[in-house]
C-alpha positions in Angstrom: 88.4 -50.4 2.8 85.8 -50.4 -0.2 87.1 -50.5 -3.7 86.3 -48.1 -6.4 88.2 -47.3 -9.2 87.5 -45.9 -12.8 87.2 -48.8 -15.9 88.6 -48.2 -19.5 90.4 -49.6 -22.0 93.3 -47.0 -21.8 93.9 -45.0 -18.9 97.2 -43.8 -19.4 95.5 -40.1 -19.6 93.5 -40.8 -16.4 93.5 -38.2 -13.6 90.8 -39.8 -11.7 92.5 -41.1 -9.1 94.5 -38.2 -8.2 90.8 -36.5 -7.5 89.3 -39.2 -6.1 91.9 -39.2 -3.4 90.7 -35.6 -2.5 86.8 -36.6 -2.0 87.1 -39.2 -0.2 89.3 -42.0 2.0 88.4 -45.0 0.0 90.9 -46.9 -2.3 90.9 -45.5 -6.0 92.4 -47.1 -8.8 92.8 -47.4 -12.3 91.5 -50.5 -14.1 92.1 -51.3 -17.7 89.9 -54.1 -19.3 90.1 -55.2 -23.0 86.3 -55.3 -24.6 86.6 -59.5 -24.2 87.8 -58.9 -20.4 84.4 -56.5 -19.7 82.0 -59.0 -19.2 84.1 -61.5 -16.5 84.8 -58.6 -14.6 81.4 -56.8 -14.2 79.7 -59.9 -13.1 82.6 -61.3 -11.0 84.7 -58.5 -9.9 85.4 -57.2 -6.6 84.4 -53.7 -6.5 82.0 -51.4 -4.8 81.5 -48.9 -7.4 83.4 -47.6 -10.5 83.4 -44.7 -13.0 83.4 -45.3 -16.7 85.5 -44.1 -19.3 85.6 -44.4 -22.7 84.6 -46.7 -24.9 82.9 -48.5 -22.7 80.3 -46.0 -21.1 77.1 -47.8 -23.4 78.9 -51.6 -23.6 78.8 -51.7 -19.6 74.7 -50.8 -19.6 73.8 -54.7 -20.2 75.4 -55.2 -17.0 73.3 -53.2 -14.6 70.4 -54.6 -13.3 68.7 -50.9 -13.0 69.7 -47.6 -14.2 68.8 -44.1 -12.8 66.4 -41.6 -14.7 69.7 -39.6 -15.9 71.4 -43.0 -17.1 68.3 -43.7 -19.1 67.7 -40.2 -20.2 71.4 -40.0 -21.8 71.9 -43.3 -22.8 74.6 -44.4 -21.0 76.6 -44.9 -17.7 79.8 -43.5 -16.7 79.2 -44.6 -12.4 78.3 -48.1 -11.3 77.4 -48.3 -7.7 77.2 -52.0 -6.3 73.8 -52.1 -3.9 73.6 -54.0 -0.9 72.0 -57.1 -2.6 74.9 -57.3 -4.6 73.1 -55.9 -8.0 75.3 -53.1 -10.1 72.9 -49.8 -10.2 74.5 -47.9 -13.6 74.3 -43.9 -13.2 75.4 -41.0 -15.2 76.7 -37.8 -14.0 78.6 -36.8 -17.2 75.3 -34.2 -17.4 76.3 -33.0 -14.0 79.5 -32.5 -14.8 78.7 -30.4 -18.0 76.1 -28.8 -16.1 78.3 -27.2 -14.0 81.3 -26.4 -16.2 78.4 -24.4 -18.3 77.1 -22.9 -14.9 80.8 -21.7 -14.4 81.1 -20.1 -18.0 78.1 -18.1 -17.3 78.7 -16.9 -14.3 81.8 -16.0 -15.9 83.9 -18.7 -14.8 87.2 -17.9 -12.4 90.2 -15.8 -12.7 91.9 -16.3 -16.3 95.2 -17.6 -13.9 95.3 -20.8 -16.6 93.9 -21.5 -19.9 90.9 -23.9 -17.9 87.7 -21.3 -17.8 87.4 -18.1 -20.1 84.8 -15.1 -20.7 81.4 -15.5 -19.9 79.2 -16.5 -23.1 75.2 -17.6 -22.3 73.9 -20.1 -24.2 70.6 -19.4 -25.7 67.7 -20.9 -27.9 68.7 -19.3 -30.6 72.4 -20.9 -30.5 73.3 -23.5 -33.3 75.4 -25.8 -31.1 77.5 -28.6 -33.0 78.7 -31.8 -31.2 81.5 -33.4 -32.3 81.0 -37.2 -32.3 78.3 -39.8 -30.7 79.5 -41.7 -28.0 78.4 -41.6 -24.4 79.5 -38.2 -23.4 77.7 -36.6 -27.0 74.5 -37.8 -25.9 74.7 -36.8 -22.0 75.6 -33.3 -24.1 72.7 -33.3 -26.0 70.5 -34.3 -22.9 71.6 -31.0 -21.0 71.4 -28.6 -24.4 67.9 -29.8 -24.7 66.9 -29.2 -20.9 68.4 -25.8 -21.5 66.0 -25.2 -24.5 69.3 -25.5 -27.1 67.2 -26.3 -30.3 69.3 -26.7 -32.9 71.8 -29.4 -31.8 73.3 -31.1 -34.6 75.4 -33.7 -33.9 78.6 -35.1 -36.3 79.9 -38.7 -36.2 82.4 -40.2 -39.1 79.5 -42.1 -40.9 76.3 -40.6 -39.9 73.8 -38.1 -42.2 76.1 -35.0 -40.3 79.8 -36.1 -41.1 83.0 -34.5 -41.4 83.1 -34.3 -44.8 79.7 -32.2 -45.5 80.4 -30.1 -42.4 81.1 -26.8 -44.5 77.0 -26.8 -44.4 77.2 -26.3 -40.5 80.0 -23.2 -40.9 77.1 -21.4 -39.2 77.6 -22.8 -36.0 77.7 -20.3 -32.4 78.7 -23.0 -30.2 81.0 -26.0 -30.9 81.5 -29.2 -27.9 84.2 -31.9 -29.1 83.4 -34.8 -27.4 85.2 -37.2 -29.1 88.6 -38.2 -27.6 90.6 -36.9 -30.3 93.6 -35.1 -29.4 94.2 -36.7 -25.6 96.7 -37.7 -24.6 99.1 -39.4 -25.6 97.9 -38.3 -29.1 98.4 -34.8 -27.9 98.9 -31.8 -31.3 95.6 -33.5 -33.1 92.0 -32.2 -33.6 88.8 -33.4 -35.1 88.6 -30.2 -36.8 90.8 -29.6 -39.6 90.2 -26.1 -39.6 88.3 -23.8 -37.5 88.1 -20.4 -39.1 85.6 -20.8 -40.9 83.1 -21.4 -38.4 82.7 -17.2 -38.6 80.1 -17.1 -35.8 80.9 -19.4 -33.4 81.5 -18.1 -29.7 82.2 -20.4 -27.9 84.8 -23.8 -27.8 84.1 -26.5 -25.4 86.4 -29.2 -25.4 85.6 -32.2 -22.7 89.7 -33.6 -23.0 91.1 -32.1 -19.9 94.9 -33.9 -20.4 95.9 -31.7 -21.7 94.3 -28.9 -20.6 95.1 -26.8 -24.4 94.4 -29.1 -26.9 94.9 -28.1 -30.7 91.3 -27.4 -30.7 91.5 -24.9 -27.9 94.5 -23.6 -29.4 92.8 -22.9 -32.4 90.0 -21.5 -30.6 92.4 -19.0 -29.2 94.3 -17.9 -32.8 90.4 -17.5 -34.2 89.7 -15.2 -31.2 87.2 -17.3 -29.8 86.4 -18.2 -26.0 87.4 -21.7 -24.8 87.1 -24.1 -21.6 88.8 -27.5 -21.8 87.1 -30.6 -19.6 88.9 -30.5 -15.9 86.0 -28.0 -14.4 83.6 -31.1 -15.8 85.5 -34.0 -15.0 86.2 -33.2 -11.3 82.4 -31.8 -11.2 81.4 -35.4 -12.5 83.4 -37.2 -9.8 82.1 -35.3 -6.7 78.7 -36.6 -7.7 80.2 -40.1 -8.1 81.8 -40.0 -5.0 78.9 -38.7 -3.4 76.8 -42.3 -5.0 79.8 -43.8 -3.6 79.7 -42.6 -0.2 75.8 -42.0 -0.1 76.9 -39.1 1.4 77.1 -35.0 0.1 80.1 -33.4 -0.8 80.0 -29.4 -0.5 79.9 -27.8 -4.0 83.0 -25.7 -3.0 85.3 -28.7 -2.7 84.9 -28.8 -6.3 87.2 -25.4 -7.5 89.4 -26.9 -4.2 90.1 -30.0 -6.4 90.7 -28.5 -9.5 93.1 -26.0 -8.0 94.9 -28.9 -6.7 95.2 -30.9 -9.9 96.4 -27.7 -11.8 99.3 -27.4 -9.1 99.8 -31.8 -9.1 100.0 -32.0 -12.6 101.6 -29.0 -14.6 104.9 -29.3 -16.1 107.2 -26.2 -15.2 109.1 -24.6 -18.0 112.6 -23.1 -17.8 113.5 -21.0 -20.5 116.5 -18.8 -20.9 119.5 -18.0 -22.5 122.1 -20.7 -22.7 124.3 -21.2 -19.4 122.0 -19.3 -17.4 121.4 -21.9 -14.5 118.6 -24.1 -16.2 119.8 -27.7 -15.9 120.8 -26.9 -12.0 117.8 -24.6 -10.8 115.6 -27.1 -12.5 117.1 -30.1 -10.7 117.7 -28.5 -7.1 113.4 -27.4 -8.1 112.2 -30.7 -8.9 114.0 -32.2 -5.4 112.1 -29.4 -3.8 108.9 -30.3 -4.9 109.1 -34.2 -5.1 108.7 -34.1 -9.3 110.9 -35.6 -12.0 113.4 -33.9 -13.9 114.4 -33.7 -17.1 116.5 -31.7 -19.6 116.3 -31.5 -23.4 119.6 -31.7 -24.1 120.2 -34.9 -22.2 117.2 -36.4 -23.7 118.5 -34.9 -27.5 121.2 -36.9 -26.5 120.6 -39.9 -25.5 118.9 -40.1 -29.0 120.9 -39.1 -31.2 123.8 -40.9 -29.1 126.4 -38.0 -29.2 126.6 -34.6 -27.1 124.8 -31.0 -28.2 128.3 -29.6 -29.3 128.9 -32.9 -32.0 125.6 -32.4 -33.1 125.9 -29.3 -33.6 129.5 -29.5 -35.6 128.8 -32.7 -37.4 125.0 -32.4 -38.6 124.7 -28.5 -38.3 122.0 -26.6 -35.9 119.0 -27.6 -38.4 119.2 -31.0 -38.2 119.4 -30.2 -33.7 116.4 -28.3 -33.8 114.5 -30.7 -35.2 115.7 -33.5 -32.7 115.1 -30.3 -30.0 111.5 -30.3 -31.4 111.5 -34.0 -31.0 112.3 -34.1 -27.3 109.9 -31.3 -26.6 107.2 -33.2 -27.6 107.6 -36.2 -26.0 108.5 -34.7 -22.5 105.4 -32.0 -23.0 103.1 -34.4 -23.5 103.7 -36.0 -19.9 102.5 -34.0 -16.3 104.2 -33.3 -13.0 107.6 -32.7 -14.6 110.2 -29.7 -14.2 111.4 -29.3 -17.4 115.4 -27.3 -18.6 114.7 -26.2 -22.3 117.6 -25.2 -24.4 118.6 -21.5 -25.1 117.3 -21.6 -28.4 113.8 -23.2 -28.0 112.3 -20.0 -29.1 113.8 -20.1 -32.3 111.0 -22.2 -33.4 107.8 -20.7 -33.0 105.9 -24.2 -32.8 107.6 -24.9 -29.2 105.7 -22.4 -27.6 102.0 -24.5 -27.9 103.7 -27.5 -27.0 105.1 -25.8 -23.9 101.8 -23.8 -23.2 99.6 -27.6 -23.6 100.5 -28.4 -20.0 103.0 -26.0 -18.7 103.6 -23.0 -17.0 106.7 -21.0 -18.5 109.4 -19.6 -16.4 112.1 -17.3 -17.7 115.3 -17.2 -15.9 116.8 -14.0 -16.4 120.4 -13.8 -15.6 122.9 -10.9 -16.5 124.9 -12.0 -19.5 128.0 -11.6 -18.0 127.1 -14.4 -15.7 126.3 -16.9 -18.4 128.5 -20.0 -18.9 129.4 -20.2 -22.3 132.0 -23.1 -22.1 130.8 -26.4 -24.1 127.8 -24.5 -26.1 128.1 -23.3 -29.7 126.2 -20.9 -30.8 127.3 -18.5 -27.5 130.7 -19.4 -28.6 130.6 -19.0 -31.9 128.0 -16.1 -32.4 128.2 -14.4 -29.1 126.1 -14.1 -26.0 124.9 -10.2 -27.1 124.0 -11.2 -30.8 122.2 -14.2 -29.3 120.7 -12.0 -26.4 118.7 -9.8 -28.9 117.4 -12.1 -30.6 115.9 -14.3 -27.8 115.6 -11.8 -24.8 112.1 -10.7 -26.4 111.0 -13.9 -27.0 111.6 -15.4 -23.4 110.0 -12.5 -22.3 106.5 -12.5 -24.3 106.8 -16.2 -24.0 106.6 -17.0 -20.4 104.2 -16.2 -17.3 106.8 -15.1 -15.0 110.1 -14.1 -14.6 112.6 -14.5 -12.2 116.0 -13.2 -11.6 118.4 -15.4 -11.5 120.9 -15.7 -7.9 122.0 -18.6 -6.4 120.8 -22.6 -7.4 119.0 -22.6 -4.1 117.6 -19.3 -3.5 116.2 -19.2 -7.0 114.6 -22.4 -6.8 113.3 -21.5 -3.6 111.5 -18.0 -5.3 110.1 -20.5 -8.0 108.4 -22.5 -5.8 107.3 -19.6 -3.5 105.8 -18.0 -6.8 104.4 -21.6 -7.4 102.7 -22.3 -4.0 101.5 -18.5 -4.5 99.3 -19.3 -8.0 97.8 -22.2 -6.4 97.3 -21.2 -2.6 
């Protein structure tokens, strides 16, 4: 079987291989390579083609005996295909990729079902489009604006003439593109903006990171009011034309929204919320069996950190000092895919959690009469009350998640969750 596989430095965020096994039967893998590791294994590896992730998408061009008109064009090469003779012939279909998630946006993209494409906004001459950083991806950007008759492209790097600190000058901007990798994963709640609202006129967001799928950025697209579209629709666009170098064979356009669908449903995290004793910890398990994903629970991660259970916490350190460990845990399980998360009863207390459940996550609300809930062994439904706690929270669960469920046996209502689930994504 020929061997492909995409080459970076850090691939921890990679979905590549999960999309490369849905274009083609050929073996796929991840392969990370320090800057001083680059050179042995371009010359003497044993590969038949690769894709290219950052950094490395100009440092590999040296290594390619010829490059297509589109690598040349954008100045660098993100698919390496080896020829028969043995040379390495560099490509780039990052331009492809963007192509198409612009075609998408206006034609006026898919059905809103997940924060991935939003309302249709053309790009024009007359648009002012500024492109955050100056890597590989940036120029293959700037290649595509221009073919499209974008003018005024204005491109800022940490150093260069355009810079983040003089770009108040740019407030006038219509169309932003980050390109840079801040704010992936697993530096997830960071953007290269520090703020956004003052870019008054701009209509459009366009962030290339696709894990997550909300960054920061997009998030503060969405509290400005402003269309977005994260980087999945270009990524998966970008490696059907690789495979199709791969294969030297076409792939049907339509396979690519096929794909995409599939790695929404592969990789988001599903959210329990709900109030306390409601079934989370036990749906969420008897779910995750269901579905072949990993479990985990807040609590028990809160913790195995802090090295004592909710209720000592609670009594010993007081509920501040838990919802700041509660925080803690969201984050770090958030951050991951594929996972069925229990949150605590209390998670919508703080209005932060809801972003970093919405970055990768689809929120479920398990509604359950409250006199059903367990109340044994948690504190505040002890010592408050489940009703004064239930009008608090009951609107939040609600206007926080995407759907809700009533809650009946472990089984039955795991079995509705993932009927709902293979629903969305059928």
């Amino acid at each position: 079987m020929q061997r492909y596989g995409v080459l970076g430095k850090s691939l921890v965020h990679s979905y590549s291989p999960m999309i490369h096994a849905e274009l083609g039967d050929y073996e796929y893998k991840n392969i990370e390579k320090s800057p001083e590791e680059l050179e042995e294994f371009l010359t003497k590896g044993d590969f038949a083609g690769l894709n290219v992730a950052i950094p490395y998408k100009q440092a590999v061009i040296k290594y390619c005996n010829s490059l297509s008109m589109d690598a040349r064009t954008a100045g660098s090469v993100n698919t390496i295909v080896r020829q028969s003779d043995g040379s390495l012939h560099g490509d780039s279909t990052d331009g492809y990729g963007f192509m198409y998630m612009l075609s998408k946006i206006r034609a006026g993209g898919q059905e809103n079902r997940l924060p991935i494409l939003c309302s249709p906004v053309l790009l024009s001459n007359e648009d002012k489009v500024l492109i955050l950083g100056s890597g590989g991806s940036s120029h293959c950007v700037q290649v595509v604006l221009k073919d499209l008759g974008v003018k005024n492209r204005v491109v800022i790097s940490r150093t260069g003439e355009d810079n983040y600190d003089n770009i108040s000058k740019h407030y006038d901007a219509t169309i932003i593109v980050n390109t840079t990798p801040v704010g992936m994963y697993p530096e997830n709640g960071h953007s290269p903006l520090k703020y956004l609202s003052p870019f008054v006129n701009c209509k459009l967001v366009i962030d290339l990171i696709y894990n997550p799928p909300h960054t920061k950025l997009l998030f503060d697209a969405e509290k400005c009011g402003i269309p977005s579209v994260s980087g999945l629709p270009m990524l998966v666009a970008q490696a059907k034309r690789s495979a199709e170098l791969f294969l030297r064979s076409p792939i049907r356009d339509s396979k690519i929204d096929e794909v995409i669908t599939k790695i929404e449903s592969k990789t988001r995290n599903i959210l329990l919320i709900g109030m306390p004793g409601c079934g989370k910890s036990s749906i969420g398990a008897a779910l995750a069996e269901k579905m072949g994903r990993e479990f985990a629970d807040t609590d028990s991660l809160i913790e195995k950190t802090a090295g004592k259970k909710v209720e000592d916490i609670f009594a010993q350190d007081g509920e501040e000092a838990f919802r700041k460990l509660e925080n803690e845990a969201l984050e770090a399980l958030c951050k991951r895919s594929s996972l069925v998360i229990a949150t605590g009863g209390g998670i919508v207390k703080n209005h932060d959690n809801r972003n970093i459940l919405r970055q990768n996550g689809t929120i479920i609300y398990l509604d359950r009469a409250l006199s059903e809930l367990q109340t044994s062994g948690r504190p505040l439904s002890e010592s408050e009350g489940v009703e004064k706690l239930a009008a608090e929270r009951l609107p939040l669960y609600s206007e926080w998640s995407d759907f809700t469920i009533r809650v009946r046996g472990i089984e039955e209502t795991a079995a509705a969750i993932l009927q709902y689930w293979e629903g969305v994504y059928s």
